[in-house]
C-alpha positions in Angstrom: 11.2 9.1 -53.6 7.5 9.1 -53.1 5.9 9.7 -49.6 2.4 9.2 -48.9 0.6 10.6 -45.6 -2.4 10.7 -43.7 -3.4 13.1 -42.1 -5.8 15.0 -40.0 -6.9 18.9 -40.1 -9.7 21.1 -38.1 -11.1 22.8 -41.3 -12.7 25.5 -39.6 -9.8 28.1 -40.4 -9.7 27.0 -43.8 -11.2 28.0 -47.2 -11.2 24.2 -48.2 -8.5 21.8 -49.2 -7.5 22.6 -52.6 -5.1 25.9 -53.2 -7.0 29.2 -54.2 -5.8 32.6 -54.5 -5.2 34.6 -51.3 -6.9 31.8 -49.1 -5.6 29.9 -46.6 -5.9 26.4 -47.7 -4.8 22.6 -46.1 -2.9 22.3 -49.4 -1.3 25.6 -49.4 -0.5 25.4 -45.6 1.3 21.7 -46.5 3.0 22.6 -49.6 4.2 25.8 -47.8 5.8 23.3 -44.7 7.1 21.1 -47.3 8.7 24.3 -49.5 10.5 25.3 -45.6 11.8 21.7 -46.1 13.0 21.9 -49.2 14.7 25.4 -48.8 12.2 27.1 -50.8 11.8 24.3 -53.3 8.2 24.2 -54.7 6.8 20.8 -53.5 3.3 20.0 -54.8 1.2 17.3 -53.2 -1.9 15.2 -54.1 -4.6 14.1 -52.3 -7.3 11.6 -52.1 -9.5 14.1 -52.7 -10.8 17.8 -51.8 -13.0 19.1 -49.0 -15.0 21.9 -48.8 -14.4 25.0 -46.4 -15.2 23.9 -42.8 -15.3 20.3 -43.4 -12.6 18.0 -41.2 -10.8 15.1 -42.1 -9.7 12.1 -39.8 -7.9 10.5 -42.4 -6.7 12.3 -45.1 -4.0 10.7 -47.6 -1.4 12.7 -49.6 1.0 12.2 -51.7 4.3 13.7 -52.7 7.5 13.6 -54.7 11.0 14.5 -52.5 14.8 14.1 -53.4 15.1 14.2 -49.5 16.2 10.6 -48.1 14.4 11.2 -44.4 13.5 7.7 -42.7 10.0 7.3 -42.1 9.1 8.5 -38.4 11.2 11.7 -39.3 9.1 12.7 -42.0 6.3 13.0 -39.5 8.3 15.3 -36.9 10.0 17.2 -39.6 6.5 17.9 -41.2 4.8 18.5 -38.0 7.0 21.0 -36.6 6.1 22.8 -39.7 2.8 22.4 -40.0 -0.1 24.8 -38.2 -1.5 23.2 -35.0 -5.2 22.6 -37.1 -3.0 20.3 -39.8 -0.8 17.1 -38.1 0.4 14.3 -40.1 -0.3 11.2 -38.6 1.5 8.5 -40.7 4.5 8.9 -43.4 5.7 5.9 -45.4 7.7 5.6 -48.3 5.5 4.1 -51.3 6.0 2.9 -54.5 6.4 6.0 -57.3 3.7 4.4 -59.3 1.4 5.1 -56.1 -1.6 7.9 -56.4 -3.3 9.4 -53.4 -6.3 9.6 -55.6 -6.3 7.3 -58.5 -5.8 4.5 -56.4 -8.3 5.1 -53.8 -10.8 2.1 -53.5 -13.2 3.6 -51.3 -13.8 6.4 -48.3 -15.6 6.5 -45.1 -17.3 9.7 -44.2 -19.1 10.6 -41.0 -21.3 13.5 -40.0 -22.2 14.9 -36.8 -25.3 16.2 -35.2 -26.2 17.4 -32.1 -29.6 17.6 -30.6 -28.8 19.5 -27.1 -32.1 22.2 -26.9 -29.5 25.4 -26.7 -26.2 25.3 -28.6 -23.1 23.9 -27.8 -20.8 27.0 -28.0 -18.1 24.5 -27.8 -19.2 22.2 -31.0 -20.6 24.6 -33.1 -17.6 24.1 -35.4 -17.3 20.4 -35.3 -21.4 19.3 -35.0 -24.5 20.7 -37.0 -27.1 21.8 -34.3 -30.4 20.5 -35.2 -33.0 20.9 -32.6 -36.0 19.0 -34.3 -36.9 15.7 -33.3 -35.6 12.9 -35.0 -37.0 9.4 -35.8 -33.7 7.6 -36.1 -36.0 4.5 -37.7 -37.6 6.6 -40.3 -33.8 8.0 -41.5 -32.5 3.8 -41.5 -35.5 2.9 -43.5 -34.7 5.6 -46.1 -31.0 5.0 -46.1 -32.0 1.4 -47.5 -32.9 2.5 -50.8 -29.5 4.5 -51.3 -27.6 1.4 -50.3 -26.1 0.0 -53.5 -25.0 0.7 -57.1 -27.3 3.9 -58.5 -26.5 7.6 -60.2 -26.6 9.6 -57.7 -27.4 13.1 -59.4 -30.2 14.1 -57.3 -28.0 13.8 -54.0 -25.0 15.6 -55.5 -24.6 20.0 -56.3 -25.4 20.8 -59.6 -22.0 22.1 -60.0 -20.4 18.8 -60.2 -18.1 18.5 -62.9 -17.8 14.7 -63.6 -19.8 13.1 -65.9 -20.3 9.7 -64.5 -22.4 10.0 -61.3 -22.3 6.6 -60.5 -21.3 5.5 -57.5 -21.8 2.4 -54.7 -22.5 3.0 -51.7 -21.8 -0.1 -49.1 -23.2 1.2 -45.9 -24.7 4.1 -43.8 -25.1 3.2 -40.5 -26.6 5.8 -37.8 -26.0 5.7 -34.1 -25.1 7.3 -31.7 -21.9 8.6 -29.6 -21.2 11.3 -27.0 -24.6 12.3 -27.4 -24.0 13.2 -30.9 -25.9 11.6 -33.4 -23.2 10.0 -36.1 -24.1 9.2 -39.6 -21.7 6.9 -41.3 -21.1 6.4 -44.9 -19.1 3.9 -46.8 -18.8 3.7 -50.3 -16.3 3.7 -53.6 -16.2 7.5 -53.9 -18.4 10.3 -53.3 -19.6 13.2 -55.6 -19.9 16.9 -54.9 -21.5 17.7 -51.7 -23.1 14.1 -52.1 -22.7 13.0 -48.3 -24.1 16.9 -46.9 -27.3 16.4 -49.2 -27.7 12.6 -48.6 -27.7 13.7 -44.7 -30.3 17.0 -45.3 -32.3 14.2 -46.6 -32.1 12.0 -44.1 -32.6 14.1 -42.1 -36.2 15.4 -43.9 -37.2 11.8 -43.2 -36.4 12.0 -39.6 -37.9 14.6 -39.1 -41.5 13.3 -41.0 -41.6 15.7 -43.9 -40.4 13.2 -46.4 -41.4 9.5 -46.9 -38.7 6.8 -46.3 -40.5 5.5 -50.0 -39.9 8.1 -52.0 -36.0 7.7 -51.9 -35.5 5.3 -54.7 -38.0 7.9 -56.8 -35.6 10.8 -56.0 -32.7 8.4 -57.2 -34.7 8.0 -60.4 -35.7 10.8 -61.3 -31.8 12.5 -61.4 -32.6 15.8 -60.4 -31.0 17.8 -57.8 -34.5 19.8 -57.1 -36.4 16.4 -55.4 -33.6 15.7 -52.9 -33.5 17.7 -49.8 -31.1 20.8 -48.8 -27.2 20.5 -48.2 -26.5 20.0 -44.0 -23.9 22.5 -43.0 -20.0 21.3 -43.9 -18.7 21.8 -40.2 -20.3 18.8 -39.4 -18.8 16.6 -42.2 -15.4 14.3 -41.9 -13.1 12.4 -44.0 -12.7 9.7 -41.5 -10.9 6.9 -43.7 -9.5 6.2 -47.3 -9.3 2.6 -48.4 -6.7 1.4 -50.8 
């Protein structure tokens, strides 16, 4: 039986999603709740995809592979009583067994937080990036407009990506604000490396004034990690939403 989850994780106490040698990991922490489930048997779960150390996730989606015939709503209080109080699964269903947490994605929605108090927040300094210059929200929705759309995005991605194909769509980024945090949304078909943390840094260069709303379609064409601004903090990034 295949079960797929969503669910939502602090990532401040954690080395990242994916499992890595004498971490602490979401994916080791799951897998070792699901293991006390299976009396000790080895249950390996996929995801939608990895985050980096420090960065949350609203909505999360796993999937995994269980001889265990629980109903539905008992999945999520078996799992939770296991679970660490920074991991809680949200939603279990049973799904078809040709179903893939990751391969049948369609699209995510990322958001990433910023606060602009004058002193810091001792309070959000895990879950909001404190940035104390002043920010022309206009100048950052101007920019964003060239990045809407179809385009490689190898100058807003880490050099250390691994995949190839760097093309991606991206359907919206919208920027408000809420509880005096300023949000900036993306929604797209799938996200490289660190894409989202240097589209924000970016942004956030036009903002601020040192970079022209104009030149973002010439940092898209000139595919170089070097023209596009630095990489925003990951404690103020979230997986808020996978789309299937």
């Amino acid at each position: 039986m295949r079960i797929k989850c969503t669910i939502a994780y602090d990532g401040t106490g954690f080395a990242g999603y994916q499992v890595q040698p004498n971490k602490r990991t979401v994916q080791g922490d799951i897998e070792a709740a699901l293991a006390r489930l299976h009396k000790g048997e080895s249950i390996k779960i996929s995801a939608s995809g990895r985050t980096d150390a420090g960065v949350h996730a609203k909505g999360q989606v796993i999937h995994f592979d269980t001889p265990l015939n629980l109903p539905e709503d008992k999945w999520v209080i078996a799992l939770n009583a296991h679970l660490p109080d920074d991991i809680v699964v949200l939603q279990a269903v049973r799904i078809s067994s040709d179903f893939h947490a990751r391969f049948d994605a369609i699209g995510k929605e990322y958001r990433y937080f910023i606060s602009q108090t004058r002193q810091r927040d001792p309070f959000l300094r895990h879950y909001a990036y404190h940035y104390t210059y002043p920010i022309n929200v206009k100048k950052m929705e101007e920019a964003s407009a060239a990045l809407i759309g179809t385009h490689d995005f190898t100058s807003f991605c880490s050099a250390k990506t691994e995949v190839e194909d760097k093309v991606r769509t991206l359907e919206s980024i919208d920027i408000f604000e809420e509880n005096n945090l300023l949000v900036v949304r993306f929604v797209g078909n799938g996200f490289l490396y660190n894409m989202v943390r240097i589209l924000v840094g970016t942004l956030l260069e036009a903002g601020r004034g040192d970079r022209e709303p104009s030149t973002f379609k010439e940092i898209l064409d000139k595919k170089d990690r070097q023209y596009a601004g630095k990489t925003v903090p990951g404690h103020g990034l979230y997986l808020w939403e996978v789309f299937y």
